[in-house]
N, C-alpha and C positions, 0 to 999 in steps of 0.2 A: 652549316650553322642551323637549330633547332631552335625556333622560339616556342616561347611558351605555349600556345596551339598547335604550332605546326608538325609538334613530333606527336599526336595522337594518332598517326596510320601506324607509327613505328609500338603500338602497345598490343597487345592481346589481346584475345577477342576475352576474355577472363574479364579483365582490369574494367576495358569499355565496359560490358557489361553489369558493374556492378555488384556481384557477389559477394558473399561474405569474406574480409579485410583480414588481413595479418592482424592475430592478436587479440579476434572476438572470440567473445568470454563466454559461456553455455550457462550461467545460473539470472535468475532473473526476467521479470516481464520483455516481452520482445517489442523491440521499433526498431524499426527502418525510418535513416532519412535516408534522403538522395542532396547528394551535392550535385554543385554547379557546373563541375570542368571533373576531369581527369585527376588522380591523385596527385597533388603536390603541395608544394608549402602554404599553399591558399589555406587550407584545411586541415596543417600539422597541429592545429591545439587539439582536435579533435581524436585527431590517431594518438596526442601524448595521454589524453584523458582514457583513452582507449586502454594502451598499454600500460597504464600504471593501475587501472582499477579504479579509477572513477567512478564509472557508468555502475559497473558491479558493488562501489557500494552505497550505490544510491538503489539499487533492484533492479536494474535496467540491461536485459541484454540486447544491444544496442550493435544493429549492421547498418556498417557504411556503404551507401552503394555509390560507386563510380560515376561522373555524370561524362559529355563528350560531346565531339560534334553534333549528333544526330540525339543527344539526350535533350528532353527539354523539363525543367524540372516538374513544372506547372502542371505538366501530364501526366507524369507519375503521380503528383495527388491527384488527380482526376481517375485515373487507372487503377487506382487503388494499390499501386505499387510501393508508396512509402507514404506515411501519414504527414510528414515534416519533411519540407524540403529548403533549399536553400536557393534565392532567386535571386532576380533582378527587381528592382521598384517598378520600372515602369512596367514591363511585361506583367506582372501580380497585378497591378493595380488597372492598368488598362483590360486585362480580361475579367477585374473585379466590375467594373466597370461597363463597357463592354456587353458583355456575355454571363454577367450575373453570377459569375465562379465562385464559389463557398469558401472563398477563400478570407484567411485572416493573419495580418503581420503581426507577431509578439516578439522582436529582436532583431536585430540590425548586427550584424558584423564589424559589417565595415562604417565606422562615423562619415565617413570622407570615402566616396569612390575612386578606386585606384584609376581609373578611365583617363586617361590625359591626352594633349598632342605634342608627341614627341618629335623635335627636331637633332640635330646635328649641332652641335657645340660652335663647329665653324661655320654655321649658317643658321642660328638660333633664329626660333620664332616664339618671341617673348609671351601674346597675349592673341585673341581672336579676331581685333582688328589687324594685325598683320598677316593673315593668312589671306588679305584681298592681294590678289595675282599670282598667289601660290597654287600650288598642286598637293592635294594630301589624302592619302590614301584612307580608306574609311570601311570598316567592315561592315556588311550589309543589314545586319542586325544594329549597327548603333547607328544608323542615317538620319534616323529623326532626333536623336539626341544630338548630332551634332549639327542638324539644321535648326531646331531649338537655340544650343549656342550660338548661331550666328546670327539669328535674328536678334536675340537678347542683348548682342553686343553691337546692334546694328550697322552688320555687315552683310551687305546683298549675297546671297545666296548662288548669284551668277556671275559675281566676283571673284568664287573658288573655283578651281577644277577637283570635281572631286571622282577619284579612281577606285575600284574595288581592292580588299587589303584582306590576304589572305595566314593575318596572324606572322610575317616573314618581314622582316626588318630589313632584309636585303638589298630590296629596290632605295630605300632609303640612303642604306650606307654607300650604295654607287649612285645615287644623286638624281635617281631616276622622278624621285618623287622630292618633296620638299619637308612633308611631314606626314608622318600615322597618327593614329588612333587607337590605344592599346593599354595594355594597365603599366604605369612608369615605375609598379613596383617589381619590373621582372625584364621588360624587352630592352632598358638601358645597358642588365647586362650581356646581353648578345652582340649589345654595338661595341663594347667594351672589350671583346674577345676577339670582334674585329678589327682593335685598334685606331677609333674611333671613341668619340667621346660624344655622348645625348647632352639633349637640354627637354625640359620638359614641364609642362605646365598642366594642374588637373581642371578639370572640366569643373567641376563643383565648386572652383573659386572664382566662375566665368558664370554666375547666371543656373547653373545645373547642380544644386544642392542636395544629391542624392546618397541617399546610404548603397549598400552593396551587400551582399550574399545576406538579403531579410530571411529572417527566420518565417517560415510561412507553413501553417496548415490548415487543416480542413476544417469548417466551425462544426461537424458535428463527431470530429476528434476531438476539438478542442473543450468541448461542452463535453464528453465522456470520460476525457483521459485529459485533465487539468494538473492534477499531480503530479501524474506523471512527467507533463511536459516542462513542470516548474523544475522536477528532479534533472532534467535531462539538462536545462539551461544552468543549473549550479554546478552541474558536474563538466557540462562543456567549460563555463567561465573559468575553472577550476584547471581546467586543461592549457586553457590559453594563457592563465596567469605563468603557470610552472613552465611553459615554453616561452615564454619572453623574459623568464628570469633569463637567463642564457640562452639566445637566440642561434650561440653555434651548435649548442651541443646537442637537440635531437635530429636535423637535417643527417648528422653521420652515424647516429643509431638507428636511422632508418633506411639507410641505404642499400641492406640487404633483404625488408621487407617491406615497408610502404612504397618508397621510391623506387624498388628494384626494378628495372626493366622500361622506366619511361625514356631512357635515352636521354636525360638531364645532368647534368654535373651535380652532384653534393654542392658546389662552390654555390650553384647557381639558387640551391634550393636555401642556403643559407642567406644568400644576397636578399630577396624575394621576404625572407621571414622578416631579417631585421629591417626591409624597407616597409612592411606590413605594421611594423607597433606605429608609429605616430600617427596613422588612419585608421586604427583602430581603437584606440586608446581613448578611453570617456572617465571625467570624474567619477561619475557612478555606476563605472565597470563596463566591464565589452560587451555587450549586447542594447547597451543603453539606446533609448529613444526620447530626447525631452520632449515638450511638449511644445517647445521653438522648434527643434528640427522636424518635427509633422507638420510644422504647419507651413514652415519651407517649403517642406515635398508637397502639400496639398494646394498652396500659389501657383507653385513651377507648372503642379502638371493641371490644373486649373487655367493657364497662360497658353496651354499647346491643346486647349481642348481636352483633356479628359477629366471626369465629372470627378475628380478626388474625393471624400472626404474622410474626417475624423473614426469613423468608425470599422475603417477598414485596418485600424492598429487598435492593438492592445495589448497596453502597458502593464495591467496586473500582476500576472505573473512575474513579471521583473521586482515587482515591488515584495514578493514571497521569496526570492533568491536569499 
């Protein structure tokens, strides 16, 4: 069984790497972004916008770089290895924070973080008060988001047993554990292959209002190359729309070049896409940021100690799309 992290040793050193992607284009200004994970349906609006000529005809020759285990994206714009990258809220904002990073959010992906805690159907764990005298596996990177959640929901912190969680559904589906920690728009299908039926609840409706894969670059990209970046996000948006018009049909046009070789099922990547539009999905288009959901994110992470604020987003650009 592959979950969604776990099959990254099974990729090439190619892929991990990030190089240039099946189906970039040679005419036009160059960027690099960096995504977050490994190629998959996390980031098919981008490969559809890719492939159909989006980016080219906005002027933009546009490489995708692979992100993975060992990829962190905040570095590569520190690194100077891609100008835009695709993060996490809290990581961006706490090393805004932090460590003074020249960092600036313009787009949100995700409305709603895919991040949930997944239980078993036959042994559901409805909400974060019921995870006192459970066992729930947690990967080491999301520990303080989910000790956030359980404070917010005030549930003692030494009430949980919490075990390290290696992206592997596994321990779960033999009972080893009671619940993970994982995105509920990919690892329910793995339980499902096991014959086995999730239940699962996201983090973001518990206390943790966080977007996901923020659009993030460098303020003195952003002050050079504003255009550009405006082009980049109509021609993304423009990607994501024509892939959730039908959610089945580019997972099986890409199975012999963006997917090729992760060791995932088509089924699985299809599952994943269409679980992706309702968290994605914003009145005023996918990359939207209102001015309630910043100031969400600037409470939450304002409540767990980090000095948020307002100026670490901006929405202008969105408003030129």
């Amino acid at each position: 069984m592959i979950s969604r992290r776990a099959f990254a040793a099974a990729l090439g050193a190619t892929v991990i790497a990030g190089t240039r992607a099946p189906g970039v284009r040679a005419a036009g200004q160059p960027l690099s972004m960096q995504t977050a994970w490994v190629y998959d349906a996390e980031f098919i609006g981008y490969f559809v916008a890719q492939d159909m000529g989006y980016y080219e005809a906005e002027g933009i020759n546009l490489a995708i770089l692979a992100g993975g285990p060992d990829v962190i994206p905040e570095s590569a714009l520190l690194a100077g290895k891609a100008p835009l990258a695709l993060t996490t809220p809290d990581t961006t904002m706490k090393a805004i924070a932090d460590q003074n990073a020249p960092f600036c959010i313009i787009g949100a992906q995700y409305q709603k973080n895919p991040l949930g805690v997944i239980s078993l159907q036959e042994r559901p764990i409805h909400a974060p008060k019921e995870l006192a005298g459970k066992t729930i596996a947690v990967p080491p990177v999301n520990l303080t988001t989910v000790h956030a959640m359980l404070k917010l929901n005030g549930v003692e912190r030494s009430a949980v047993r919490i075990v390290p969680y290696q992206f592997d559904p596994t321990p779960l589906i033999k009972g080893e554990v009671d619940a993970t920690v994982d995105f509920v728009t990919d690892v329910p299908y793995s339980i499902g292959r096991a014959g086995k039926q999730a239940h699962s609840f996201l983090l973001y409706d518990y206390g943790v209002p966080l977007f996901n894969d923020t659009v993030t670059v460098t303020r003195d990209f952003l002050a050079k190359h504003r255009a550009l970046l405006v082009k980049w996000l109509r021609a993304s948006r423009r990607g994501w729309q024509e892939n959730f018009a039908d959610p089945g049909r580019y997972p099986k046009q890409f199975a012999g070049s963006w997917f090729k070789g992760t060791g995932r099922s088509i089924d699985n990547e299809i599952f994943t896409n269409r679980a992706n539009l309702p968290l994605m999905s914003a009145p005023h288009g996918i990359f939207s940021m209102t001015p309630e959901a910043i100031e969400q994110h600037i409470g939450y992470f304002q409540s767990i100690g980090i000095r948020a604020s307002r100026d670490m987003f901006d929405t202008t650009l969105l408003a030129e799309v």
